[in-house]
N, C-alpha and C positions, 0 to 999 in steps of 0.2 A: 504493500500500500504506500501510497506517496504522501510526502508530509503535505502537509494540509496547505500549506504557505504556498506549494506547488501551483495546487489548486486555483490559489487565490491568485496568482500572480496569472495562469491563461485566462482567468473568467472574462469575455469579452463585454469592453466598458456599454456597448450600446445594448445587450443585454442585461445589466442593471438597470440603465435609465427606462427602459421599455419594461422593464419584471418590476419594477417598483411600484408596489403595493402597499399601503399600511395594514399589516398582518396583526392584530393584536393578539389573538386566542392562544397565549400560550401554554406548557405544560404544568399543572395544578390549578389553573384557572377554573370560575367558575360563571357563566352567563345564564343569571337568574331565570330568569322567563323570556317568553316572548317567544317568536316560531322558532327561532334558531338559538334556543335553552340549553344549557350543556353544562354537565360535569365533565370535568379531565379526570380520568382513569389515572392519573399518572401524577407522581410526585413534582413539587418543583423542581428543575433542576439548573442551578445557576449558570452564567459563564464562570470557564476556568479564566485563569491568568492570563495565558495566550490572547485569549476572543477577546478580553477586555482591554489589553494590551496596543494590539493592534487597529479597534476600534478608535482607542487616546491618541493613537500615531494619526491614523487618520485624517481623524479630525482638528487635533494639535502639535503635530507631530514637527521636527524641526527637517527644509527641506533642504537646507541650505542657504546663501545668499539671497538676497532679493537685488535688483538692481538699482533700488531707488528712483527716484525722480531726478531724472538726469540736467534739466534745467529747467530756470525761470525768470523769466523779463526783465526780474527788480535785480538781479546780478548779471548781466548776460555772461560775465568772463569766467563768471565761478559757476563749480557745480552745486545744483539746488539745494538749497537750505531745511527744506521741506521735511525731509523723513526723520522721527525721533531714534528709529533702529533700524541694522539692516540684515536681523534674522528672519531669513524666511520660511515660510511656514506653510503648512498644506492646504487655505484658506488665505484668502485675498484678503489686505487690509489697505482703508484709505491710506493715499499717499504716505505708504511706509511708516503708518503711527502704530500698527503693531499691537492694542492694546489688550484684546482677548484672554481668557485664562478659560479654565474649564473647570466645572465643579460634577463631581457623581457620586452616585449612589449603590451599595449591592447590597448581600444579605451579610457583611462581613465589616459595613461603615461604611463612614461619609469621607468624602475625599476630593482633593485640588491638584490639580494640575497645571503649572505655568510654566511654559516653555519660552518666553517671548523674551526674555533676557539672555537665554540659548548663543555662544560663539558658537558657529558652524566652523567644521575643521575642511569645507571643501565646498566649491561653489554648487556641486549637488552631493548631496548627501547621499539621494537613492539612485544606484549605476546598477541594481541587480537585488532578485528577491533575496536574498543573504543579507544584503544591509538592512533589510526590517527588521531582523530579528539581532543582527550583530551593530546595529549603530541606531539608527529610529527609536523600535524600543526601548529601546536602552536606554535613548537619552530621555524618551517621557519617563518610565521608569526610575532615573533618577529626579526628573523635577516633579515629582507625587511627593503630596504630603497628606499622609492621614491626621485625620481631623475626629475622627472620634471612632469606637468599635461597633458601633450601632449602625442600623440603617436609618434612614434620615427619617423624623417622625412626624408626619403628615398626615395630618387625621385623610381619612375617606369617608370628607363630610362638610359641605361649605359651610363660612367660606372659604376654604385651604383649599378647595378642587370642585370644580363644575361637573354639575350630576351627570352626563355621561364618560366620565372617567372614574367614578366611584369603584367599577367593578374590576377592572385591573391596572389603575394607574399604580406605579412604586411595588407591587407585590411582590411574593416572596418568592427567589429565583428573578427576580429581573432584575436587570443593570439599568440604571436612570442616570443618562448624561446630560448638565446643563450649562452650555457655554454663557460666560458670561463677559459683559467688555465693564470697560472705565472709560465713564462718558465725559470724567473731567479732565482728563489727559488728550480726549480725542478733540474737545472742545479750545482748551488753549491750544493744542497743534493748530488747527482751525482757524484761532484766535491770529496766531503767529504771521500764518501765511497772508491773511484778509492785510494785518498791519504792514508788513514788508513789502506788498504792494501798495502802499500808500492810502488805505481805505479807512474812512471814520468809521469806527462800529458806533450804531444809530440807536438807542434804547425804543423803537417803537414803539412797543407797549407804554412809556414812560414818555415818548415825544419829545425827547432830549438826547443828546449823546453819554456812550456810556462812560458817564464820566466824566473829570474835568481834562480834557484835549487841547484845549485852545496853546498851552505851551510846546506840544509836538505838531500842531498847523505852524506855528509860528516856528519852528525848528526846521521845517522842512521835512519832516518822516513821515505827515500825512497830508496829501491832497485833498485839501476843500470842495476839490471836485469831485470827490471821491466817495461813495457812501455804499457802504454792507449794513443792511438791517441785523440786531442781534436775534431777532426770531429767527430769523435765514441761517445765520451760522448756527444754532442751536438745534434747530428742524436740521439739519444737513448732521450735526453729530450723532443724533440718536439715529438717523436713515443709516449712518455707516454703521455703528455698534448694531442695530437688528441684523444689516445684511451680513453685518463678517460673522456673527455667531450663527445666521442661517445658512451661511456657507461651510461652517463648519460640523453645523447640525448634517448637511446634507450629503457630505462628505459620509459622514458616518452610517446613512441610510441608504447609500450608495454599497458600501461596502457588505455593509448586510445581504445584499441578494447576493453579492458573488459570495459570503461567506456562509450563507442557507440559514442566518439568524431572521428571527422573527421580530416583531416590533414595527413602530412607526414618530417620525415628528409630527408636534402638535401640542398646542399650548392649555390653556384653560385647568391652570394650577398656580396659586396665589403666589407670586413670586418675593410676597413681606413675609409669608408664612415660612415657605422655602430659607429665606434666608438668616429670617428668626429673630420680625418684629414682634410678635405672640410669645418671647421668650418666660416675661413674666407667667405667662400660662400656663405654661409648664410643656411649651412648645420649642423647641432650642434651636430646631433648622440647622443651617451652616455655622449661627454663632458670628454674624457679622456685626459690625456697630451701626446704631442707627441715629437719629438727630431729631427731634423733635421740634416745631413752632405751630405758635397757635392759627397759624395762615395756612397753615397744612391738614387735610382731612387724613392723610397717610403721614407715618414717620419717611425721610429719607435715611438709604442707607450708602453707608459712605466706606465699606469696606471690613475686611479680615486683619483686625490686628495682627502687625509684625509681618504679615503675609499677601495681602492683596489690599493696599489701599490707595485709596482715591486721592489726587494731586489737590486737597484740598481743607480745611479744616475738619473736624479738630486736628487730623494730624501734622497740621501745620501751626501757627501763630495764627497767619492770618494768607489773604492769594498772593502777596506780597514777596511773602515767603516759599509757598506752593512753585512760585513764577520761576523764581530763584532756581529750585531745584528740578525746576523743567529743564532749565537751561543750561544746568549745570550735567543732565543727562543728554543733551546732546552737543556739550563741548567742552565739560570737563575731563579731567582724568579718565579714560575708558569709555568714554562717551561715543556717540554715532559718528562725528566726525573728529575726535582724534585721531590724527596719523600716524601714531603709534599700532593704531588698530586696523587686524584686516579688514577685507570688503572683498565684494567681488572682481575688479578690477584687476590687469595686469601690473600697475602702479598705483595702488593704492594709497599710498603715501601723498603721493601729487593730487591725484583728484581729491581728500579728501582735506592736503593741506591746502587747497585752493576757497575754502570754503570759510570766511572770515565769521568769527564768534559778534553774535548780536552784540551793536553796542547799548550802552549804557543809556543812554536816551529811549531807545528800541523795550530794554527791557523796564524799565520805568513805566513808559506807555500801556506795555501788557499788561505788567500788573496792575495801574490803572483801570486798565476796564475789565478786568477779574475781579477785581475788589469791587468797583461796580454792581456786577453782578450779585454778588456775596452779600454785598449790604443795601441791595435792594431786595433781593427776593429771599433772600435767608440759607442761599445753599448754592453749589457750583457744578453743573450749571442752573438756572433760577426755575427752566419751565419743566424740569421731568428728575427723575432720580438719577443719583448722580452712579450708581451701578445697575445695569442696565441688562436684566433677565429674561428674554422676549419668548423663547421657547425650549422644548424636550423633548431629545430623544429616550424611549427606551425602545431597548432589545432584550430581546426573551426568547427560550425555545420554544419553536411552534409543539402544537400540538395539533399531527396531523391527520389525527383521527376527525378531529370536528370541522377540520374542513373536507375532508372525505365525505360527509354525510351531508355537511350543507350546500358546497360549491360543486361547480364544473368541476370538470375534469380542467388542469391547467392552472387553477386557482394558487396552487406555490410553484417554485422554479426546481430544476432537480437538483439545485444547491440545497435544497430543503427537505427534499428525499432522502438527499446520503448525506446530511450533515454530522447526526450521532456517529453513523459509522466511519466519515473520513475524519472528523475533528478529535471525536471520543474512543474509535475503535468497537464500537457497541453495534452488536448483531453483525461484526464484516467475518 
């Protein structure tokens, strides 16, 4: 029998996107009533190590290099300023900001995954199925942190979960993965780019600018003529953090049909519960911190202590300081474009020493209208939370009896037929 990775590496890609199906019925499951009522005959039975493994590469997995944003207007002689990193990743992220992580679930704990700070040791990481298992893996493997021994504890009962998810969202034997971005990192990047082109950020909801500007018109760093709405740049942040975490969500439900896992993406599970504003209730979630104002009908949550946080207070002073250390991750010490560091490039060195550190007027400005923000609307960025949970996969073994009895013929893929026996060795 062939190792399963065999497998995975001929499955033809347009045979995923066309077998892709949201499968939920998996094995131990149970669908209460209705025509198509069903006991599973059959225990749960989790992903191993492997399944789970390769799922996190997938979908977070480190690809190598990205190439950046090669240029931009406001520099023409230099290369673009724009990217905060330039690890690349199995999922697309705005103009090289990178900032997704990944949180999941099994029967075994709760668990994070960030890979986005990842030095790639080669401009592709993957040259052959042997590197998934001897570099990819690996390296998600390494950037896991468990976070508790428990599976994450979500009632199945709004409002923590909309009633057609009640009957196998999170259950036992399923793997639940939920990428999640930082919408305040994605926002000043955002922030960065609008200012370096010389644009006023405009507080429209407030009909003012954000902020006191008139000293950087008059410096010259921003054109009068110039104007980006802050609704615009904020609507443009949260569009990127849904779409890179759905590209990463999809990733993973792509790889399911070539790997005969069951499951499907799909939201409509409380993502304050999930991440565990309900704490006091004795609901604990991920365990992230969250922020409270009386302008707020929800807490905002602003991160994982010591571990996933948001470019923004409490863990800062104030965005002043947030600003500071933005800036200091794309040019200080080890930063995106110190020359000290690789890239993809065959000089490295050059194109990245070509890239001059914002000045000092530049970063004052930023934090200006971060601060702005912050102390008009109470949090960063002002109109949505500032970690940004949009949907979830899970994956689970089908149980192929109950589609047997309900569906066509055709209804799973024969990844799904022989999945026990080529992953598990069970019945070959």
């Amino acid at each position: 029998m062939s190792h399963p990775l065999n497998s995975l590496a001929q499955f033809p890609l347009l045979e995923a996107i066309f077998g892709r199906r949201a499968r939920r019925f998996g094995l131990g499951m149970e669908l209460p009533s209705g025509p198509l009522a069903y006991t599973s005959l059959h225990e749960p039975v989790p992903l191993s190590e492997l399944e789970t493994s390769i799922l996190l590469a997938v979908g977070t997995g480190v690809s190598g290099w990205h190439f950046g944003v090669p240029f931009g207007p406001d520099r023409p002689d230099q290369h673009a300023h724009y990217s905060v990193r330039f690890t690349g990743r199995t999922a697309p992220t705005a103009g090289g900001f990178g900032t997704p992580a990944m949180l999941f679930t099994d029967d075994n704990g709760t668990w994070i995954t960030n890979t986005r700070d990842v030095t790639p040791e080669r401009i592709r990481e993957y040259q052959g199925i042997e590197d998934v298992a001897e570099r990819i893996i690996a390296t998600v493997r390494a950037q896991t942190r468990k976070l508790s021994d428990t599976r994450l504890d979500l009632p199945a009962a709004p409002p923590h979960m909309l009633e057609p998810n009640l009957w196998m969202a999170n259950t036992p034997g399923s793997t639940l993965f939920m990428p999640i971005g930082d919408a305040s990192e994605q926002l000043l990047a955002l922030m960065a780019m609008a200012i370096s082109n010389g644009n006023i950020v405009m507080d429209d909801t407030e009909g003012r600018m954000a902020g006191d500007l008139d000293p950087f018109i008059r410096s010259g760093l921003l054109n009068p003529e110039k104007r980006v709405p802050l609704s615009v740049l904020q609507q443009m942040a949260y569009e990127a953090n849904v779409s890179e975490c759905a590209f990463m969500a999809h990733n993973i439900v792509l790889t399911q049909q070539a790997m005969g896992l069951g499951g499907l993406y799909f939201n409509g599970m409380n993502r304050w519960s999930i991440l565990g504003a309900f704490a006091e209730a004795g609901i604990k979630g991920f365990g992230f911190r969250f922020q409270h104002d009386e302008r707020w009908t929800l807490p905002n949550p602003v991160g994982l202590e010591g571990i996933y946080q948001g470019m923004c207070p409490p863990w800062f002073e104030d965005m002043h300081a947030a600003v500071a250390a933005f800036v200091a991750r794309k040019f200080g010490p080890g930063g995106a474009y110190d020359p000290t560091t690789p890239g993809p490039w065959k000089d490295a060195a050059s194109v990245k020493g070509s890239v001059a550190p914002y000045s000092d007027d530049f970063v004052a400005c930023l934090g200006a209208v971060a601060q702005h923000v912050f102390d008009t609307y109470g949090k960063f960025p002002g109109t949505f939370t500032t970690m940004v949970l949009p949907g979830f996969v899970q994956a689970v073994h089908l149980d192929l009896e109950f589609y047997d009895k309900h569906y066509q013929e055709g209804a799973y893929l024969d990844t799904h037929a022989n999945h026990m026996r080529c992953w598990h060795g069970a019945g070959g």
